[in-house]
C-alpha positions as CSV (number, residue, x, y, z in Angstrom):
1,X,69.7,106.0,122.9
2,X,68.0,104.6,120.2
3,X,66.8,106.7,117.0
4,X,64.1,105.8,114.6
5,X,66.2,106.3,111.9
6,X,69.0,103.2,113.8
7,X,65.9,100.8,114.5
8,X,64.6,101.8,110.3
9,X,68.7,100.8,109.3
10,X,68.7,97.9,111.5
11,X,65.0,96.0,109.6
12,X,66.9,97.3,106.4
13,X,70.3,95.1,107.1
14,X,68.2,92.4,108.9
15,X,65.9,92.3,105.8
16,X,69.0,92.5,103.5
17,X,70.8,89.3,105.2
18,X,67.2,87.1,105.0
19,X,66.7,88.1,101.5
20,X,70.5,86.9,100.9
21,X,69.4,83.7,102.4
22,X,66.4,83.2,100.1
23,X,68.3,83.6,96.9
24,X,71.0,82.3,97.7
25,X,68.8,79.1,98.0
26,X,67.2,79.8,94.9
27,X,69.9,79.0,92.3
28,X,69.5,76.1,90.6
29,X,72.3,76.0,87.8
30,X,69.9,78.5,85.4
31,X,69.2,82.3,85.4
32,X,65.7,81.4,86.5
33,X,66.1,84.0,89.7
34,X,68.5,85.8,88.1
35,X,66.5,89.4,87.9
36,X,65.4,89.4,91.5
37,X,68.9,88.6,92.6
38,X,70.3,91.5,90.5
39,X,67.9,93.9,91.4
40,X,68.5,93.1,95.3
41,X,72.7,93.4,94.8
42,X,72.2,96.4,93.1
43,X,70.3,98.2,95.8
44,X,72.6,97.0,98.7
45,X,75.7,98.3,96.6
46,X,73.9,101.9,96.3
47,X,72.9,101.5,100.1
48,X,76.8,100.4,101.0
49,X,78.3,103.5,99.3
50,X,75.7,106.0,100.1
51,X,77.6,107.9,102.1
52,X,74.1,109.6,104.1
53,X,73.8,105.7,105.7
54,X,77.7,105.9,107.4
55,X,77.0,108.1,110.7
56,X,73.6,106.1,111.2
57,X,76.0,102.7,110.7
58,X,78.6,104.0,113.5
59,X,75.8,104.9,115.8
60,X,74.2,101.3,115.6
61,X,77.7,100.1,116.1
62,X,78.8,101.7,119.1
63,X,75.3,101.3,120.7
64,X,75.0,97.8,119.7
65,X,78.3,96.4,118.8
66,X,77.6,92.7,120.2
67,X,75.0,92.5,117.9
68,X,76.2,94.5,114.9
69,X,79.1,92.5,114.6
70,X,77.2,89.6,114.1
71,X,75.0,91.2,111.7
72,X,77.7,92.3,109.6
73,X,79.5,88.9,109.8
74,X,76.1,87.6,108.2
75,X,75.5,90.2,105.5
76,X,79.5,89.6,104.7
77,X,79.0,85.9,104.6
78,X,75.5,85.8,102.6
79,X,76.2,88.5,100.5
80,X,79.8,86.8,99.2
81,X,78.0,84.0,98.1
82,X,75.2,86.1,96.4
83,X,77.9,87.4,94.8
84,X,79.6,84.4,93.5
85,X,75.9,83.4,92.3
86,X,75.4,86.2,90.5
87,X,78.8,86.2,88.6
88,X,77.0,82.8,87.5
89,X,74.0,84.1,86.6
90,X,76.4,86.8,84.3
91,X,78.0,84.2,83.1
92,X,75.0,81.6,81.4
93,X,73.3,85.1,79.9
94,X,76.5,86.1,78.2
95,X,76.7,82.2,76.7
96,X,72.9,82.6,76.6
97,X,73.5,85.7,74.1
98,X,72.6,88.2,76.6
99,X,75.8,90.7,77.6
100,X,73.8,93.1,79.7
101,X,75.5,94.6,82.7
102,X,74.4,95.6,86.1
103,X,74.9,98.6,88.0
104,X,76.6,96.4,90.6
105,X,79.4,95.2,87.8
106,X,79.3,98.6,86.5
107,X,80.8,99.8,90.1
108,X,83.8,97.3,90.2
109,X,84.7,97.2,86.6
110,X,84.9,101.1,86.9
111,X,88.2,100.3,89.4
112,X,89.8,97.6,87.7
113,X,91.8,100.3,85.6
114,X,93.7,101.5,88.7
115,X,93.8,98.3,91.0
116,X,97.6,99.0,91.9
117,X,98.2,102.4,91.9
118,X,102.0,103.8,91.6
119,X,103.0,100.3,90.7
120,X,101.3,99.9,86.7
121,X,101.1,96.8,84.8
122,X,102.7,96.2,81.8
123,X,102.8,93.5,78.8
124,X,105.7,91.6,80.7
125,X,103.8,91.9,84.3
126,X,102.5,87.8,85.5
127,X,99.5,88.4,87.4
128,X,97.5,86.0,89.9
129,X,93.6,86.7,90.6
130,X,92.5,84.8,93.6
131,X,89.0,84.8,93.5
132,X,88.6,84.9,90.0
133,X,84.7,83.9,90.1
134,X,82.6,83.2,86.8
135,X,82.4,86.2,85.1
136,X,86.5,86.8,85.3
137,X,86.2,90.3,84.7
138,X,89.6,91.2,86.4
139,X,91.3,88.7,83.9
140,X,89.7,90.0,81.0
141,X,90.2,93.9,81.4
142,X,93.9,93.4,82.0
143,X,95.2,90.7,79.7
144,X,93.1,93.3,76.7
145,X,94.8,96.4,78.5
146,X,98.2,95.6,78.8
147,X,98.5,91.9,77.6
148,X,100.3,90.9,81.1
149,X,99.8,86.8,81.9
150,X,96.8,86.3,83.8
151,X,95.9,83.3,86.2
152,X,92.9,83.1,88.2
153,X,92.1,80.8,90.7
154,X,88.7,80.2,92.9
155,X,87.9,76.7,94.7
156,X,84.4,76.2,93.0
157,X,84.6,73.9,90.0
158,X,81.3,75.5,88.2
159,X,82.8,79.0,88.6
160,X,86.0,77.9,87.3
161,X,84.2,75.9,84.3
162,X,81.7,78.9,83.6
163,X,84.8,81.2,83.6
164,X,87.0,79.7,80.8
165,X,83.6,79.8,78.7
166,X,83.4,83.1,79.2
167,X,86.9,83.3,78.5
168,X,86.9,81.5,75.1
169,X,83.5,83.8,73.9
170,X,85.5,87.5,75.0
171,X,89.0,86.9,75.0
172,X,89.8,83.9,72.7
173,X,93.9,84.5,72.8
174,X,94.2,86.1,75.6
175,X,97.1,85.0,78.0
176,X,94.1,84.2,80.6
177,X,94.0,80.8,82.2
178,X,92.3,79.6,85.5
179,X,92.3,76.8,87.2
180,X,90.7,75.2,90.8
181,X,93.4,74.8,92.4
182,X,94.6,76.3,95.7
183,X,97.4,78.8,96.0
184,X,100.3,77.0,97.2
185,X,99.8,74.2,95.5
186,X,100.3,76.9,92.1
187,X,103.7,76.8,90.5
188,X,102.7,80.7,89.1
189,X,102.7,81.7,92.0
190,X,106.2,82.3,92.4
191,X,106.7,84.0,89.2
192,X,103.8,86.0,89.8
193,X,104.7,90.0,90.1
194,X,101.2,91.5,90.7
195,X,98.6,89.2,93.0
196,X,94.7,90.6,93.3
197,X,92.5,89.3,96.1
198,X,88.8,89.4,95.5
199,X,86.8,91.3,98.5
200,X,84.9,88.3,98.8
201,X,87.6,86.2,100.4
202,X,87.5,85.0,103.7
203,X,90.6,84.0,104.1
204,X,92.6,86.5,102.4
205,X,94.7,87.7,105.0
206,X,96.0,84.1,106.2
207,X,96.4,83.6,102.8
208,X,98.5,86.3,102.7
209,X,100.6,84.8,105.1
210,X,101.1,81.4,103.2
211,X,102.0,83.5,100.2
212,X,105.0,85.5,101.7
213,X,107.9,82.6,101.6
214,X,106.4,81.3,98.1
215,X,106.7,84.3,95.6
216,X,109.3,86.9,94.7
217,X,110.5,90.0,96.4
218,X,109.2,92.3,94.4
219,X,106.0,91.0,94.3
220,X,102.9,93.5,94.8
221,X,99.5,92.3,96.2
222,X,96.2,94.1,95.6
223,X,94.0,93.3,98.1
224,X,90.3,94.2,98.0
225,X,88.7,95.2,101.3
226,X,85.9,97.1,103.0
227,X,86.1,98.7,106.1
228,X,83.0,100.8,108.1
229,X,79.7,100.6,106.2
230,X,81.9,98.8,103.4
231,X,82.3,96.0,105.8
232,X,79.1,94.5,105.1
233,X,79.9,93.7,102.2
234,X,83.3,92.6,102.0
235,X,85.7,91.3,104.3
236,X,88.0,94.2,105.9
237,X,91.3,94.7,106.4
238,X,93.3,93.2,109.3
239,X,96.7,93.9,110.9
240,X,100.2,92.5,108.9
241,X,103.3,91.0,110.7
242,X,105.4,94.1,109.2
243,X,108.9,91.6,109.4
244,X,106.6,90.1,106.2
245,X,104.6,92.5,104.4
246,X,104.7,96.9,104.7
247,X,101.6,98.5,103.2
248,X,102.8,100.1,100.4
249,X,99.1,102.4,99.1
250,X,96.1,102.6,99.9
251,X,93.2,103.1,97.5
252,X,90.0,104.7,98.9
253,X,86.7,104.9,96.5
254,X,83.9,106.5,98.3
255,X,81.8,105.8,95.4
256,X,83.2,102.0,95.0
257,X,82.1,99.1,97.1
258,X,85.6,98.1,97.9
259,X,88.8,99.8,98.2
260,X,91.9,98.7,98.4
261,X,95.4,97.7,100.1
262,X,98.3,97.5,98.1
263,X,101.5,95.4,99.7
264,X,105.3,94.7,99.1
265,X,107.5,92.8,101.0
266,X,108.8,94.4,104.3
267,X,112.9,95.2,104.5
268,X,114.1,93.1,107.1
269,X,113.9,94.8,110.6
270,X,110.6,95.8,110.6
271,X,108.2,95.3,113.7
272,X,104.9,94.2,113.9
273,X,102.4,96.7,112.7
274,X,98.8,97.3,114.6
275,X,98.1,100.1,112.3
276,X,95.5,98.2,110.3
């Protein structure tokens, strides 16, 4: 049966996923919605990793899973893209000479530090970002940490274009270079030894796939997820053929709006695992 508190969670998501839609529509190549957009990511990621919100979220699942899963297909969908807009939006204040930072960026930048766990970065580490958006901020925190190699990727030429200005304004030098181009069509990606997945990837996981014959055995992939209430706002994780990939760590962040999955390459013999 229904509570007050469900149907009050439900308008809150359903109002979330039309408001997505509305400034999504809004962008127009300036930070003329900027503020509105901010203000609207930053109250979803404090309503995602409120932890008060998770029982009500499994309740409305189980009750009404049909329609759930649609809704959260929606909120993942609109809210990527809001996303990606609002990297943009980061990106023309910082060339604008405005560097300020949202609560939102505040919450994944606060990860970055230990995206892999047991397996560290170092100088001589090669690392691949796919999903590297227009504020890289991935690219930036560890090419000045550790000076590893850093290439990010992402399929939209203004995020790409926006990115190397940010690039060139906070890490003129830096071994960061990205590029639109798709990942196995990427020559790095063989020599890559550390490979990050942005939440906000659809396709990540058959991705993933694609990615186990072209790079090197001791390759270690980072991939962002959200699972649960987390799900709404990132794509979660899936099962791995376990001949291919074993999952090596995982990283959960109850205060985060992702965690994460880290994964080597399977020894041969393994069978298929429907653990995920």
């Amino acid at each position: 049966m229904k509570t007050k508190t469900q149907d009050h969670v439900k308008f809150i998501l359903s109002e979330y996923a039309e408001q997505f839609i509305t400034l999504a529509g809004q962008y127009d190549g300036t930070v003329h919605s900027c503020l509105e957009l901010e203000r609207v990511i930053d109250q979803y990621s404090a309503f995602i990793t409120n932890e008060a919100n998770q029982e009500v979220w499994e309740e409305i699942h189980r009750d009404e899973s049909g329609d759930m899963n649609q809704l959260a297909a929606d909120l993942r969908r609109h809210s990527a893209r809001c996303v990606g807009i609002m990297e943009k939006y980061r990106a023309l204040k910082l060339l604008g000479g405005n560097a300020e930072m949202t609560d939102y960026f505040q919450n994944i930048e606060s990860c970055i530090e230990e995206e892999f766990g047991g397996f560290r970065l170092t100088a001589e580490s090669k690392v691949l970002m796919i999903g590297s958006g227009a504020f890289p901020m991935t690219p930036l925190f560890i090419a000045k940490r550790t000076g590893a190699a850093v290439v990010g990727i992402d399929i939209d030429e203004e995020a790409i274009k926006l990115g190397r200005r940010v690039v060139d304004k906070l890490g003129s030098g830096l071994p960061i270079t990205l590029a639109k181009v798709y990942v196995e069509n990427l020559e790095y990606t063989k020599e890559a030894t550390h490979i990050i997945f942005s939440s906000t990837v659809e396709s990540k996981y058959d991705l993933l796939r694609q990615l186990h014959p072209i790079t090197n055995e001791e390759v270690v992939v980072a991939m962002r997820y959200g699972d649960r209430l987390k799900s709404l706002f990132n794509y979660p994780m899936k099962a791995v053929d376990a001949h291919k990939w074993r999952l090596a760590e995982v990283l959960l962040r109850p205060d985060h709006v992702f965690d994460i999955a880290l994964y080597t390459k399977a020894p041969s013999g393994g069978s298929y695992d429907e653990q995920l």
